[in-house]
VOGU-3710 file (C-alpha; in Angstrom, 3 decimals, decimal comma):
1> xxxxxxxxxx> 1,019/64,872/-48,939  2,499/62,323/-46,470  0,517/60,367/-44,213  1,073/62,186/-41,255  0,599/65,144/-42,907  -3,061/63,684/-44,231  -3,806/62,618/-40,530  -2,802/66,266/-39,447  -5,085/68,095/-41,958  -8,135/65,295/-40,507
11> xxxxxxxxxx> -7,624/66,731/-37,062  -6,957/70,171/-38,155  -3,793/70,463/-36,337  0,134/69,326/-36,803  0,958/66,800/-35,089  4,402/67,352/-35,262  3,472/70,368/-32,968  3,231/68,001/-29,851  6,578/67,684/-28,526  8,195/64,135/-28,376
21> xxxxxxxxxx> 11,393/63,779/-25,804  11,645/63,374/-22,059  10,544/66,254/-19,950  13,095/66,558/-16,897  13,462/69,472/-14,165  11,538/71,948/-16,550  13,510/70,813/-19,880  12,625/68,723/-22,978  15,835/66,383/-23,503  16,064/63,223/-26,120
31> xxxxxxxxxx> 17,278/59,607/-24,658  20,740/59,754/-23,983  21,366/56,300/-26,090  19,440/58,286/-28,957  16,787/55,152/-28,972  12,954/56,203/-30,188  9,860/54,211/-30,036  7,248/54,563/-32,369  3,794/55,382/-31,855  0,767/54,215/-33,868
41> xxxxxxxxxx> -2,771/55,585/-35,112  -4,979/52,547/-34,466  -7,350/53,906/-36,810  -5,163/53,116/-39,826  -2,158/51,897/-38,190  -0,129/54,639/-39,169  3,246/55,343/-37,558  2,436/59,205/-36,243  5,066/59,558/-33,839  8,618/58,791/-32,717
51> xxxxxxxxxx> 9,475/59,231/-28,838  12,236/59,383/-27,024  12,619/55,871/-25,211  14,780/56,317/-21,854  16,766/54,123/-19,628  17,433/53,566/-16,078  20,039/56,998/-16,155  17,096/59,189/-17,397  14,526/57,613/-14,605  17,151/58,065/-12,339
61> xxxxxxxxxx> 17,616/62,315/-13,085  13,950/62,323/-12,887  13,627/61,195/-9,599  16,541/63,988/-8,570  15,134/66,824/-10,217  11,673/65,620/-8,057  13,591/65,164/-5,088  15,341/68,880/-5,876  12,042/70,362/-6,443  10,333/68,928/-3,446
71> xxxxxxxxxx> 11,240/71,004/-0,595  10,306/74,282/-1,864  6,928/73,017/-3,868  6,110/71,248/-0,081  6,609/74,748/1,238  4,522/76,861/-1,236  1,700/77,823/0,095  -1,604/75,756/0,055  -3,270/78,831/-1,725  -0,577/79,159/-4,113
81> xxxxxxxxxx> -0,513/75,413/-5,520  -4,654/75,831/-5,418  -4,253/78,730/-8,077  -1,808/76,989/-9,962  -3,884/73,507/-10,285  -7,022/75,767/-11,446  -5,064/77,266/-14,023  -4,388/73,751/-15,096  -8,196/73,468/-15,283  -8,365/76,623/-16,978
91> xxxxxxxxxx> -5,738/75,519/-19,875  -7,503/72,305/-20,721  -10,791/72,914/-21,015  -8,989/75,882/-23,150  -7,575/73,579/-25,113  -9,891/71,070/-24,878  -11,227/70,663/-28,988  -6,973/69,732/-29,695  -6,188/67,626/-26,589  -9,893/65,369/-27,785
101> xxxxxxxxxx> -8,278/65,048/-30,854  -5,323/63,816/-29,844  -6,585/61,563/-27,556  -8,609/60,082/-30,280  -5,601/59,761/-33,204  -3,418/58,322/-30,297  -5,677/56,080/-28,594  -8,615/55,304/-31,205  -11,585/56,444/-29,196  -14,816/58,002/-30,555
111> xxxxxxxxxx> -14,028/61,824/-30,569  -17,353/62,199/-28,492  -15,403/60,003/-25,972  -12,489/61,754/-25,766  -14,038/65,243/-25,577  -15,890/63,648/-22,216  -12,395/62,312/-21,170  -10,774/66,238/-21,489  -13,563/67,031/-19,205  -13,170/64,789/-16,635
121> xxxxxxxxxx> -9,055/64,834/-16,739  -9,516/68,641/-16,772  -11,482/67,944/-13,463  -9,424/66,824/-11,311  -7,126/69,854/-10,899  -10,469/71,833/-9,890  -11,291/69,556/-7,396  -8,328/69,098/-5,893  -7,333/73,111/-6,384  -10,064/73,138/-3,857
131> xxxxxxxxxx> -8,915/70,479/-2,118  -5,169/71,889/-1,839  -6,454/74,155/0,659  -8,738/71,998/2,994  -5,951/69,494/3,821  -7,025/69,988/6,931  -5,863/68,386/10,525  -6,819/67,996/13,990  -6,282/68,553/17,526  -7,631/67,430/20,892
141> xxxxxxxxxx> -7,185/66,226/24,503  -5,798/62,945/25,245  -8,272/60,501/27,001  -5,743/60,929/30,124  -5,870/64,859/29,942  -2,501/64,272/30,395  -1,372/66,469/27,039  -3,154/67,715/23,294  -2,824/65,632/20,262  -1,790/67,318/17,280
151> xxxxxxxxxx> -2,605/65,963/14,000  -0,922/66,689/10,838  -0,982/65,578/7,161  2,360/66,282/5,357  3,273/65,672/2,035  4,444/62,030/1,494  7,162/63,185/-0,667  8,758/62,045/-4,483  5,662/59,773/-6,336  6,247/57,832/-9,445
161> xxxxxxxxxx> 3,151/57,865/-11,327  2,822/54,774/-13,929  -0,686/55,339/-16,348  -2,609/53,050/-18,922  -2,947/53,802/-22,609  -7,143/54,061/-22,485  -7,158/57,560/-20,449  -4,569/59,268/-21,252  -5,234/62,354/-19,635  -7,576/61,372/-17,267
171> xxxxxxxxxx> -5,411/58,610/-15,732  -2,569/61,218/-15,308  -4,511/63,735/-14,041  -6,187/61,594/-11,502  -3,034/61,706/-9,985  -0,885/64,548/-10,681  -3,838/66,931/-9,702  -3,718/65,073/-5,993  0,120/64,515/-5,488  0,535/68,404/-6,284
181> xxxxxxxxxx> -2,043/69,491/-4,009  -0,527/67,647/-1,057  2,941/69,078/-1,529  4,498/66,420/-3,534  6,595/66,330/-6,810  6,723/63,079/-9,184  7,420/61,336/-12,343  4,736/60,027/-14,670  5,380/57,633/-16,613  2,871/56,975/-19,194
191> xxxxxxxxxx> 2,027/54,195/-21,649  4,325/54,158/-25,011  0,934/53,227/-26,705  -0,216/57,001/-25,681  2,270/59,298/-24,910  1,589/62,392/-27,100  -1,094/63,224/-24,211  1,010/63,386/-21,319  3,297/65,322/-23,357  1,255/67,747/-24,374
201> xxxxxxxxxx> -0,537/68,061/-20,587  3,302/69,042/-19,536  3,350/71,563/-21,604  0,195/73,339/-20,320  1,381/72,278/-16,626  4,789/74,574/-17,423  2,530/77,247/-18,590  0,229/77,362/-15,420  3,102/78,288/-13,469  3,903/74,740/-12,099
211> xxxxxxxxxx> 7,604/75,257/-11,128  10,207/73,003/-13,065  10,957/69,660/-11,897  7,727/69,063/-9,957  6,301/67,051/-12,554  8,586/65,236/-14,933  7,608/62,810/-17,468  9,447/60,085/-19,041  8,793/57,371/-21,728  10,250/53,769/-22,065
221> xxxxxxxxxx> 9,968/50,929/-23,473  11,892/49,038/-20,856  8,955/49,875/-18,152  9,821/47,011/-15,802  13,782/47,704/-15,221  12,967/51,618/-15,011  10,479/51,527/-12,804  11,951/49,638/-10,798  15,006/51,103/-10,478  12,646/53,984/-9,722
231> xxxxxxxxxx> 11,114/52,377/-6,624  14,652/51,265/-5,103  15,868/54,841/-4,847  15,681/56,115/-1,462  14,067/59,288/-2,780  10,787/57,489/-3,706  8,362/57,619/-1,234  5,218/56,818/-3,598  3,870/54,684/-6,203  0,664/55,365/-7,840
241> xxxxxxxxxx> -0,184/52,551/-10,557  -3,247/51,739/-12,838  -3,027/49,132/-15,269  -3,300/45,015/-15,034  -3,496/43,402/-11,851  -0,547/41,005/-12,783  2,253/44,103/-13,332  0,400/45,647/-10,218  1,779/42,359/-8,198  4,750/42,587/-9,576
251> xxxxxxxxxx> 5,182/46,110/-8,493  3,434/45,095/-5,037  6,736/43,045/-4,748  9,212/46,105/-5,587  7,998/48,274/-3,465  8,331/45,866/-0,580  11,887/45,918/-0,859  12,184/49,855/0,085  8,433/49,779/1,865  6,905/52,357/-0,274
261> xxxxxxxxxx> 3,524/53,272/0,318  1,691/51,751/-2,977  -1,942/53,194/-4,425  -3,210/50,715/-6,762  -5,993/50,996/-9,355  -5,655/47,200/-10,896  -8,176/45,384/-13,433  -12,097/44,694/-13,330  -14,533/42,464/-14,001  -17,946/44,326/-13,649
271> xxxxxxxxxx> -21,050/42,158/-13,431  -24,178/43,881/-14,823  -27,235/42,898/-12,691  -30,364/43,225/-14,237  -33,602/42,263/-12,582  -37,136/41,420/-13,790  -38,570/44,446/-11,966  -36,126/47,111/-13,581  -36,895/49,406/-15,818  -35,878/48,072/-18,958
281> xxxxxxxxxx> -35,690/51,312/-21,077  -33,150/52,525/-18,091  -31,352/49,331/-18,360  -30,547/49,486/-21,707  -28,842/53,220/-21,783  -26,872/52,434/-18,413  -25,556/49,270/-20,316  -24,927/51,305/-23,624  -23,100/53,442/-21,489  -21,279/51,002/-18,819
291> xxxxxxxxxx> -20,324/48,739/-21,249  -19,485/51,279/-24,693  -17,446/53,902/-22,564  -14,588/54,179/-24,503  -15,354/51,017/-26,688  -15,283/49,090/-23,639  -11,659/49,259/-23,093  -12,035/50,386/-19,502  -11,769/48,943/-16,115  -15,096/49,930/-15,241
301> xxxxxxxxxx> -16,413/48,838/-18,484  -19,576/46,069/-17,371  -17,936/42,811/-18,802  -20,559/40,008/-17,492  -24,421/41,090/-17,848  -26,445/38,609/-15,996  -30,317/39,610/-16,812  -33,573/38,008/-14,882  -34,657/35,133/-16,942  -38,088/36,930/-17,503
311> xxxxxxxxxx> -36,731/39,957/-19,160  -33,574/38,396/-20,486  -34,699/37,926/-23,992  -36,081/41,587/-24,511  -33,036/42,959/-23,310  -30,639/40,759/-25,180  -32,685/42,164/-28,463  -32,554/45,839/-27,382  -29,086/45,546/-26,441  -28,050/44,123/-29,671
321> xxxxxxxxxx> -29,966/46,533/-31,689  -28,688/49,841/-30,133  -24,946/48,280/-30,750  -25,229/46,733/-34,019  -26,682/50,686/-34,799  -23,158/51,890/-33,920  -20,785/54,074/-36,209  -17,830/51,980/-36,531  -14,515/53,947/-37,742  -11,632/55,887/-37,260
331> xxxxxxxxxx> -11,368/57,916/-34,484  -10,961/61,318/-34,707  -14,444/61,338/-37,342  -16,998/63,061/-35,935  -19,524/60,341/-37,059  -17,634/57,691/-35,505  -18,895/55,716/-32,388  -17,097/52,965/-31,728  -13,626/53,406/-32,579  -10,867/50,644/-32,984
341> xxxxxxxxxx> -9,424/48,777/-30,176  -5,955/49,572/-29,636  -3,460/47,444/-31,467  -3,593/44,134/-33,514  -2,688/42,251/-30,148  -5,516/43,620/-28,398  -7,982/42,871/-31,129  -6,754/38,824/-31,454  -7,158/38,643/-28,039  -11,036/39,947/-27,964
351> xxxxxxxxxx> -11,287/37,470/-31,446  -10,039/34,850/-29,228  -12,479/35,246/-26,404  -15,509/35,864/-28,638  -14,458/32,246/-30,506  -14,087/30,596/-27,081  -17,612/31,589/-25,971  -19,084/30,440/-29,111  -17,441/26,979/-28,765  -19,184/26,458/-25,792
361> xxxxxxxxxx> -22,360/27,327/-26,999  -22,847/31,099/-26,714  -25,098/32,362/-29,471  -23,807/36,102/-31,290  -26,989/38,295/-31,469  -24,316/41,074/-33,553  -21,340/41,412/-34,448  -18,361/38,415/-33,894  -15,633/38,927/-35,913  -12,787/41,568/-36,959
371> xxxxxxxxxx> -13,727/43,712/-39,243  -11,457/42,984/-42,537  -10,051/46,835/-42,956  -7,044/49,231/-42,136  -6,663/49,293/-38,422  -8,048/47,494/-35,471  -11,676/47,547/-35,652  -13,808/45,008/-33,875  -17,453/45,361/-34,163  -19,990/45,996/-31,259
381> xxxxxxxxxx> -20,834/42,277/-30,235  -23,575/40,679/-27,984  -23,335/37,464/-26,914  -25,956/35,240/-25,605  -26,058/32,543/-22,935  -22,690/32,795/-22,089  -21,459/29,798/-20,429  -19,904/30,211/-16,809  -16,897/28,516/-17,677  -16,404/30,810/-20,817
391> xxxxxxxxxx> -12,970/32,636/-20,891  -14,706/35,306/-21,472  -16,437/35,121/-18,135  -12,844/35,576/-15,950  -11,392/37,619/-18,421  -11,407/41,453/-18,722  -12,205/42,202/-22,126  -11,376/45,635/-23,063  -13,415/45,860/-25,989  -16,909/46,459/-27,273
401> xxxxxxxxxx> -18,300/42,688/-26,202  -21,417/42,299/-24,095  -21,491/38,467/-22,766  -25,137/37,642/-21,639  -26,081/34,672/-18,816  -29,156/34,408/-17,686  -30,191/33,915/-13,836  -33,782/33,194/-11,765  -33,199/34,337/-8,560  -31,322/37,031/-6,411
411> xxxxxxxxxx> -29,554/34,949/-4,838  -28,054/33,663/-7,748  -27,058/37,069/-9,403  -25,085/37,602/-6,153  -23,358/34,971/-5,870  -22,355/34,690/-10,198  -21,254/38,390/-9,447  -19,073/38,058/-6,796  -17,527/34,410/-8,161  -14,427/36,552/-9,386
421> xxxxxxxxxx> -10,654/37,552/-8,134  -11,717/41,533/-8,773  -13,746/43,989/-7,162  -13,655/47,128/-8,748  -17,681/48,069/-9,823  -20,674/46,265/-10,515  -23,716/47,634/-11,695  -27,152/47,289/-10,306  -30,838/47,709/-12,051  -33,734/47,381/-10,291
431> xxxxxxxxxx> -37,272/49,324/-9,433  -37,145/47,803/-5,898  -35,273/50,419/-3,361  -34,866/47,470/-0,818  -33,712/45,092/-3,203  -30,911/47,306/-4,561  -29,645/48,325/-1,520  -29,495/44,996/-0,064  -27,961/43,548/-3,347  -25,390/46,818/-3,694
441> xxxxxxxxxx> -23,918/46,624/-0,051  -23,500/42,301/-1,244  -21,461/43,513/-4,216  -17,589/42,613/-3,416  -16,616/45,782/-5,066  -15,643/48,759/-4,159  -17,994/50,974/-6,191  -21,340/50,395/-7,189  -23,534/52,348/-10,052  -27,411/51,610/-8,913
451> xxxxxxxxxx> -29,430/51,967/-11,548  -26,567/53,796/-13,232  -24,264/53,232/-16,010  -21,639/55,785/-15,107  -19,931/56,244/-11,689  -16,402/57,899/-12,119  -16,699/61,337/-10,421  -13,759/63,189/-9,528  -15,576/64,332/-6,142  -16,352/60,418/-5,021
461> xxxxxxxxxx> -13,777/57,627/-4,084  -12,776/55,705/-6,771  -10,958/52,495/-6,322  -12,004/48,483/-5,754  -11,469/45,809/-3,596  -9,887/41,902/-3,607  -7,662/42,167/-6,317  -9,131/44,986/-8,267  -6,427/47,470/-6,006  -5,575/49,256/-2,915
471> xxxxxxxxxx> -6,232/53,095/-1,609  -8,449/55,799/-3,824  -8,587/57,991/-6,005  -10,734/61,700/-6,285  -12,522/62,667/-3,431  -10,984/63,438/-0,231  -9,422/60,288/-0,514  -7,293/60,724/-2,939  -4,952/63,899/-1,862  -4,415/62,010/1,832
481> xxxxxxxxxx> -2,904/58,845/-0,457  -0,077/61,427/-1,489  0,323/62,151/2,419  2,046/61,119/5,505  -0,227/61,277/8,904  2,006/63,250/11,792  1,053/63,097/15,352  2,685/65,543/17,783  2,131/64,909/21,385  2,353/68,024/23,043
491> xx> 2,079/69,543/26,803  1,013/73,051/27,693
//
């Protein structure tokens, strides 16, 4: 028995099942130049997959069989997308026990993580199945009386749709599930790191009834030239990007050059606010949960916990005793709670923060170092008085590191959480209704989880400020970013 063949009988299905080429206007087709890319378990750091790795020609027949399949998807009726999107829903939560799994052998999350994932990805075509058919506009009287206003919202038109490798369904859904309701067709392309996903969500998209070339998905590993060949056709209309905020400049700068409209879910820094008066029991889950979410390799993930200076100590204990208590290990086992990080890059990076920290007088309550085994595992860590010129303070981490600094007063827990270029989410604790309003609506971010460790809800906005992005996603927000705001002056 090979290896893949081992890793198939762990997750009780083949994974040679999942298909592996490009998926344009309704077909599965290899890379013209015959190239592949391989894909990687980072639980062992087994090769598991081969996928087709396209160039600017392939990009480029994606965007036409989007632009070919956009007039008559715009034209189906709102009812008519709405059934198709829930049948979406229907499909993966049908599927739900194989699309965890292979979330979990692709990207290295806890299976109990990537069953919650499935669930929330899954979400988003309910929502915005409902959604499809409340795309509502308005009209009225001019001030003047002197005509009616109509006001329309249209479909925007061809999206590209560029993902991260730490949701891969949910990040794809997020916006496939919004750009369809409006009317529009597009082209995902997800990360190489995690492609089997999006793969296998096209699959289930064909089968709902979604007609071909609406959604098309394509893998490269030359992202910058073919997305950005992408956003200088004429076609294009939309970009919808989550990942760093240094590519999302970069793109910022493309799409200039052909005005594109540009939603933009970009990096985070999350303070974690923690005040004398809060209760500490409360704390503690929230921060298991805001900052162990997917081994902390999310951009809501709470990266800089600044506790009151009379609680700081308990909490630093708890804290470090609830992650040091942590499963550690591959993936897709059902014991497992912290997974491995993604690749070897990834883990010297979080090494190299951790050793930074220390130098400058941080003190490790658990955890520290790589863990000397098959794959990329990094141990739950807690660190203690953090400097504030630690790396670790500006950085985002993406991994399972908790970076304690204490503070004394509110004022300075404001100010500490706001000293930073993002503004995605920060996290409040606190008894004191009055204080934690007053402190949330301080927060420079565009989300806030009060006395809450988990915020992301398909039905709310989600989306930051300063450099943490542009536009939202879920709520009624996100299907009007896929749209185009008409306004018909009329007489009668």
């Amino acid at each position: 028995m090979n290896a893949i063949q081992k890793i198939s009988a762990a997750i009780s299905f083949d994974i040679t099942s999942i298909p592996t080429d490009l998926y344009i206007g309704g077909k599965w087709r290899p890379a013209k130049t015959g190239k592949r890319a391989d894909v990687l378990d980072p639980s062992t750091g087994v090769i598991i997959a081969s996928i087709a790795d396209c160039s600017v020609d392939e990009a480029m027949e994606a965007v036409a069989a989007a632009h070919a399949a956009a007039a008559g998807w715009a034209a189906t009726a709102p009812r008519k997308r709405s059934e198709i999107l829930r049948r979406c829903f229907e499909l993966m939560i049908e599927r739900k026990d194989m699309l965890a799994k292979l979330i979990s052998l692709e990207n290295g999350k806890a299976l109990n993580d990537a069953h919650g994932e499935v669930a929330y990805a899954a979400e988003f075509f309910r929502w915005f199945s409902e959604e499809a058919v409340r795309l509502n506009g308005d009209i009225y009287s001019a001030p003047s009386g002197a005509n009616k206003i109509i006001v329309q919202h249209q479909p925007i038109g061809v999206a590209v749709l560029v993902t991260p490798w730490n949701f891969p369904a949910a990040m794809a859904t997020r916006k496939i599930a919004p750009a369809l309701a409006a009317g529009c067709t597009c082209v995902l392309k997800p990360a190489t790191e995690t492609p089997l996903t999006a793969f296998a969500l096209a699959e289930i998209y064909a089968e709902a009834g979604v007609p071909d070339g609406v959604v098309n998905v394509i893998t490269t590993s030359q992202a910058g030239p073919v997305v950005s060949a992408m956003l200088h056709d004429p076609r294009v209309r939309k970009l919808s990007f989550t990942g760093s905020t240094p590519v999302g400049r970069k793109l910022l700068h493309e799409a200039a050059d052909t005005v594109i409209s540009c939603s933009m879910e970009l990096g985070g820094n999350a303070p974690f606010i923690v005040f004398d008066d809060a209760d500490l029991d409360a704390a503690i889950e929230g921060a298991m949960v805001a900052k162990m979410r997917n081994g902390g390799e999310a951009c809501t993930a709470a990266n800089r916990f600044y506790v009151q200076k009379g609680i700081v100590d308990e909490f630093s204990k708890r804290l470090a005793e609830r992650m040091s208590a942590m499963t550690v290990g591959v993936g897709y086992d059902k014991a497992t709670q912290c997974g491995p990080v993604i690749n070897k890059t990834a883990l010297d990076r979080i090494a190299g923060l951790v050793d930074d920290a220390t130098a400058r007088g941080a003190k490790i309550l658990t955890g520290g170092k790589p863990l000397d085994q098959e794959g990329y595992y990094f141990p739950p860590t807690v660190l203690k008085d953090v400097a504030a010129d630690a790396n670790i303070t500006a950085a985002e981490i993406f991994g399972p590191i908790a970076a304690i600094t204490t503070f004394e007063t509110e004022e300075e827990a404001i100010r500490a959480a706001n000293d930073t270029e993002f503004g995605l989410i920060s996290y409040v604790y606190t008894r004191d209704l009055s204080r934690g309003l007053r402190v949330s609506e301080r927060m420079e971010s565009g989300m806030v989880g009060l006395n809450r460790g988990l915020v992301s809800d398909p039905a709310a906005p989600f989306g930051g400020t300063k450099q943490s992005g542009l536009g939202r996603e879920g709520a009624h927000h996100g299907i009007l970013e896929f749209c185009e705001t008409k306004y018909i002056a009329v007489t009668w």
